[in-house]
VOGU-3710 file (C-alpha; in Angstrom, 3 decimals, decimal comma):
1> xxxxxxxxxx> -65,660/23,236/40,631  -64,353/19,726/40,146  -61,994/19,690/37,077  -61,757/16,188/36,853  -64,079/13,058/37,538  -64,232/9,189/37,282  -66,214/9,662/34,010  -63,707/11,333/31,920  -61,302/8,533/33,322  -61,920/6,051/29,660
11> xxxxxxxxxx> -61,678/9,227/28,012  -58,397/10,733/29,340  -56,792/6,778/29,017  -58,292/6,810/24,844  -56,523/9,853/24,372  -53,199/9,109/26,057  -52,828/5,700/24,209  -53,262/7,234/20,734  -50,359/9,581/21,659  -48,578/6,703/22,364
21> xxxxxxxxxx> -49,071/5,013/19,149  -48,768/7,725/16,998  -45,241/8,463/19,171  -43,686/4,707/18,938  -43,271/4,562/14,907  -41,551/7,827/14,965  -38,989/7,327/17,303  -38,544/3,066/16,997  -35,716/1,499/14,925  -35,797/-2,126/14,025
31> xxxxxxxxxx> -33,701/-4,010/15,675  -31,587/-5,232/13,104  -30,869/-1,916/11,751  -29,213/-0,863/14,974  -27,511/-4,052/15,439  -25,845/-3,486/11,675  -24,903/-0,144/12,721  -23,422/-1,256/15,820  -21,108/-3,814/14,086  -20,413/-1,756/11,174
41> xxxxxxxxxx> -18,757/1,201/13,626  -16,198/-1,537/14,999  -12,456/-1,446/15,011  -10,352/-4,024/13,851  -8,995/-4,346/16,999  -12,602/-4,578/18,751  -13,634/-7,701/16,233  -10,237/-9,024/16,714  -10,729/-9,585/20,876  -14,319/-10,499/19,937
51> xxxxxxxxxx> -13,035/-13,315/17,511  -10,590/-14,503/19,947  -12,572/-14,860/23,051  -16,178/-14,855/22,828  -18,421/-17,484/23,551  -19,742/-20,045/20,889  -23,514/-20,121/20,796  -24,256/-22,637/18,130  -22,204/-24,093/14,863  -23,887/-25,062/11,499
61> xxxxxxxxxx> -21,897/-26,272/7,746  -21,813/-23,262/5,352  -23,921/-23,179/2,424  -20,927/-23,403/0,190  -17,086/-23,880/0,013  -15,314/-27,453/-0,117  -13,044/-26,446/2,650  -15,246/-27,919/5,888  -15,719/-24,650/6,247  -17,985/-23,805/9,949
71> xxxxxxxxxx> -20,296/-21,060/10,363  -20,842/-20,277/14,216  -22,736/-17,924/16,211  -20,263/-16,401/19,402  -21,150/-14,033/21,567  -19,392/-12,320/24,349  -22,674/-10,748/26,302  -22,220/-7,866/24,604  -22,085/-8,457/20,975  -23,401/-11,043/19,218
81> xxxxxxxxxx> -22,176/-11,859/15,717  -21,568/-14,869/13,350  -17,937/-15,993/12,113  -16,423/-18,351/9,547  -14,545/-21,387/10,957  -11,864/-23,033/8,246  -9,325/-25,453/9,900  -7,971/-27,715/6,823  -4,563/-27,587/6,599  -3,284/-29,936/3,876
91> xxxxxxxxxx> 0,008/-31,017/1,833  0,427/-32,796/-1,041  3,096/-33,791/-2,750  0,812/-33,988/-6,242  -2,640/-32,403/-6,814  -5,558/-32,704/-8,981  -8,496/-31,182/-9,592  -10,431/-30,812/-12,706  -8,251/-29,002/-15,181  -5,570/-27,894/-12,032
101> xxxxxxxxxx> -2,645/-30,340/-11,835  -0,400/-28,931/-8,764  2,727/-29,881/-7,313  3,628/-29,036/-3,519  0,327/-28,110/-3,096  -1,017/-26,059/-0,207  -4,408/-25,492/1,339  -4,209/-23,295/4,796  -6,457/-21,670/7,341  -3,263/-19,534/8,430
111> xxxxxxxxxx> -3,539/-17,869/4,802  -6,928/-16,548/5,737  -4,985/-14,417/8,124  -1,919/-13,801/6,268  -3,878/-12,562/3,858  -5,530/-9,957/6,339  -2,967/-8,516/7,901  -1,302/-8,030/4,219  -4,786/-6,424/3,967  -4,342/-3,884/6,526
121> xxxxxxxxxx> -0,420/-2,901/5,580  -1,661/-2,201/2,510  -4,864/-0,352/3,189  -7,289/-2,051/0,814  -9,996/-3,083/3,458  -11,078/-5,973/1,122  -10,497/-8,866/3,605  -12,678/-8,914/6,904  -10,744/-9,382/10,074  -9,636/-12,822/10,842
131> xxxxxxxxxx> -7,792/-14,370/13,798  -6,342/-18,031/14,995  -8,189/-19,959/17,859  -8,487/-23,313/18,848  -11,640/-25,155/17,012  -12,179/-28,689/18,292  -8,935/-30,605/18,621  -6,946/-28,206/16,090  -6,357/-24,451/15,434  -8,153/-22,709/12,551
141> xxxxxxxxxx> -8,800/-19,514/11,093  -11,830/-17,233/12,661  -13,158/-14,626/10,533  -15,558/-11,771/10,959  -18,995/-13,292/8,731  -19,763/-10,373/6,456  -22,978/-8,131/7,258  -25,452/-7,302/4,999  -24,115/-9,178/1,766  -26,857/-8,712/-0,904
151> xxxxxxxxxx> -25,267/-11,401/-3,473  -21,838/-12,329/-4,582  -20,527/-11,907/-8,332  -21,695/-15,181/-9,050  -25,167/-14,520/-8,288  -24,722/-10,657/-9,790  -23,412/-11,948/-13,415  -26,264/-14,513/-13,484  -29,008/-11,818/-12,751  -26,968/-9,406/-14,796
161> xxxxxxxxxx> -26,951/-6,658/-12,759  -25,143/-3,594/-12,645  -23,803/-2,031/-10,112  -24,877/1,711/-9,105  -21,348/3,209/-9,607  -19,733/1,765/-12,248  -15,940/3,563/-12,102  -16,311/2,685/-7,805  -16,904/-0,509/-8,671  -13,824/-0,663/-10,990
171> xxxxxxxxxx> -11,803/0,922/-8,858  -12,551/-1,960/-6,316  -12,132/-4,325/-8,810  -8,569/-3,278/-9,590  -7,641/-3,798/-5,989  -8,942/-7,311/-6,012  -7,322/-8,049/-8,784  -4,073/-6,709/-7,696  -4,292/-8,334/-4,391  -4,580/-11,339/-5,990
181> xxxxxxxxxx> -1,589/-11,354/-7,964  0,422/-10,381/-5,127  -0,841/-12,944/-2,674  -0,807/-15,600/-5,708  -4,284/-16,776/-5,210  -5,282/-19,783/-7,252  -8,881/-19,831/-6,003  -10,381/-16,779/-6,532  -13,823/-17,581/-8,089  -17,400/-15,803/-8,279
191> xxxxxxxxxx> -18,158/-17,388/-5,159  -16,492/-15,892/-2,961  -16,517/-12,244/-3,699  -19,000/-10,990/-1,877  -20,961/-7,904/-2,523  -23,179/-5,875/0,335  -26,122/-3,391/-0,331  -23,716/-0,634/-0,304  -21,624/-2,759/-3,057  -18,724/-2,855/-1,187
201> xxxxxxxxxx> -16,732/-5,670/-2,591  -15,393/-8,333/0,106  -13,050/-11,156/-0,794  -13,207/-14,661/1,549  -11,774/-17,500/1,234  -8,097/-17,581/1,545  -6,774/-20,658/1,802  -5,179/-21,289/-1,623  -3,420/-18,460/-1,399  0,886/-17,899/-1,621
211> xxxxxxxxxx> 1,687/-20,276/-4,504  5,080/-20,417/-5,493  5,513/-17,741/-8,370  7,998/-15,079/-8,448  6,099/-13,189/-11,324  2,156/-11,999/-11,643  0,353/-14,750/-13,286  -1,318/-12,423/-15,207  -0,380/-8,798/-15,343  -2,898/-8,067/-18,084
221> xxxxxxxxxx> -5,134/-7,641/-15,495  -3,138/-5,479/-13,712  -5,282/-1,895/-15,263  -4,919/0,741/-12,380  -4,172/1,424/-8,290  -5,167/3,469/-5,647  -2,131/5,892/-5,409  -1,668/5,655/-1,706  -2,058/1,956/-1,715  1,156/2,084/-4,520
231> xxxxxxxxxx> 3,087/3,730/-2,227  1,999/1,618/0,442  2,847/-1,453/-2,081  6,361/0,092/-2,729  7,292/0,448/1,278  7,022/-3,418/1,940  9,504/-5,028/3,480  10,436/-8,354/4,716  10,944/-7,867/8,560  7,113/-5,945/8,435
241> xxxxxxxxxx> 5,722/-9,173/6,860  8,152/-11,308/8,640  6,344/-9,598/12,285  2,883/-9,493/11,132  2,230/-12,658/9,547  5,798/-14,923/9,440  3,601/-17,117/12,009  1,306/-18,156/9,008  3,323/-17,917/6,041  6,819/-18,525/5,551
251> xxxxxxxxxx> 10,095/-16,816/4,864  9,816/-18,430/1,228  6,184/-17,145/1,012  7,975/-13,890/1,848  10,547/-13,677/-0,688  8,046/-15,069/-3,037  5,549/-12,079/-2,402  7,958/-9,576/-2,568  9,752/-10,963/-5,668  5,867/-10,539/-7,370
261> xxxxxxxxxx> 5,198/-6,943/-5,859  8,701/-6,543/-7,693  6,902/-7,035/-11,020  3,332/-5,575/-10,103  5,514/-2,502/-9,374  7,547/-2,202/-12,749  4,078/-3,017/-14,144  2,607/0,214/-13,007  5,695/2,520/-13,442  5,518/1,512/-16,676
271> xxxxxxxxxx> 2,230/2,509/-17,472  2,869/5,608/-15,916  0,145/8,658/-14,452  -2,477/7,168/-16,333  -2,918/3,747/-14,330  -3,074/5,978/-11,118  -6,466/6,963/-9,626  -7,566/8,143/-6,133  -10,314/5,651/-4,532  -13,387/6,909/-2,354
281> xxxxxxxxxx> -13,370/5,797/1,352  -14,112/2,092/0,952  -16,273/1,959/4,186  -19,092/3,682/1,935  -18,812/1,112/-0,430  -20,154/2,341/-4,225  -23,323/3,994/-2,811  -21,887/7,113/-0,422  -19,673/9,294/-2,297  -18,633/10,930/0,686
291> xx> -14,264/10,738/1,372  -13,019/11,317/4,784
//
């Protein structure tokens, strides 16, 4: 007895292609979605050697910013990704703009970096990664382009929304704000806070940053900290900041930034227990409650 003959042939292919499509949508993943959680498993260290020698694909302006700021596409065979380019490094003696009159004033790519390794001493993982390289005939700032953003506060106060997690989202806030005194920043704007689908809050856009006050501008908004990162805040000193970012900033900057975490510090001892709070793993943004 013959079990098998050229007439069930069509019949035996029919059947073994609908296994095969009902088998493909259970198993696929888009491409994107691995590609996002590819990047998003990444060390610091592993975007850092990406940033500083992979291979640039293509360059286009970025939709906003007045800084000649680049978005490019590098790659390194491997990984593919998109980073922001900002070379302007300016002095003047006198500025203004709109209501901002500014003596000595200061706009730097090397803040973008300052700014991140201050970042990473302190914990906060509010700045993506940023490195120097060569761009064109100059050296500039090249930073990690942030995955996933779903708006940034300008865009979320316009449509009103509100975010998921409310006392996350404050608790990311606070940071921000904190950093910001700290670092002096005299450009933070809606702009460029960014905000991801997981609502993770990341700041951009550096390169007004280290003015010349010895005080927080505004401790008012100075309402709470992340314990740990307060302790963190407390154990600065200059020869850490001096090694980890005296290329881009100088000793001035320094004494400047310390003389300001000075005050943020009596600011918080004076408001005692109640200003303290413990923050959920920022990698999980406002959406995953889980803490490592």
């Amino acid at each position: 007895m013959r079990l098998y003959s050229a007439r069930m042939a069509p019949r035996w292919s029919a059947v073994l292609l609908a296994l095969t499509l009902l088998y493909v949508p259970m198993t696929a993943v888009p491409r994107q979605e691995v590609a996002r959680q590819e990047t998003a498993a990444l060390t610091d260290e592993r975007i850092e050697e990406f940033l500083r020698t992979a291979r640039l694909v293509r360059t286009r302006d970025t939709a906003k910013g007045i800084t000649g700021s680049v978005r490019a596409t590098m790659t390194d065979g491997t990984l593919t990704h998109d980073v922001h380019i900002q070379s302007i490094d300016q002095w003047k003696s006198q500025f203004k703009g709109g209501h901002t009159y500014e003596l000595n004033f200061r706009d730097s790519w090397k803040f973008n970096i300052a700014v991140y390794k201050l970042d990473r001493l302190l914990d906060l993982q509010l700045v993506p990664v940023s490195v120097e390289r060569r761009w064109r005939d100059t050296r500039g700032a090249y930073t990690w382009w942030v995955d996933d953003v779903l708006m940034d506060e300008g865009e979320r106060i316009k449509k009103n929304v509100t975010p998921p997690d409310m006392g996350c989202w404050n608790d990311q806030m606070r940071l921000l704000r904190m950093l910001d005194q700290l670092i002096d920043n005299a450009d933070r704007n809606v702009g460029n806070m960014l905000i991801t689908k997981s609502w993770r809050i990341w700041a951009i856009d550096h390169t007004r940053a280290f003015r010349y006050s010895k005080t927080p501008r505004n401790p008012a908004l100075l309402t709470g900290i992340d314990r740990a990162v307060l302790q963190r805040l407390e154990a600065l000193e200059f020869a850490v900041l001096k090694r980890e970012a005296g290329q881009y900033i100088t000793d001035g900057d320094i004494r400047s930034l310390l003389a300001r975490r000075d005050g943020i510090m009596a600011h918080f001892k004076a408001r005692g227990d109640a200003a303290l709070y413990d923050r959920q793993n920022p990698s999980g943004g406002c959406i995953d409650r889980s803490i490592d």
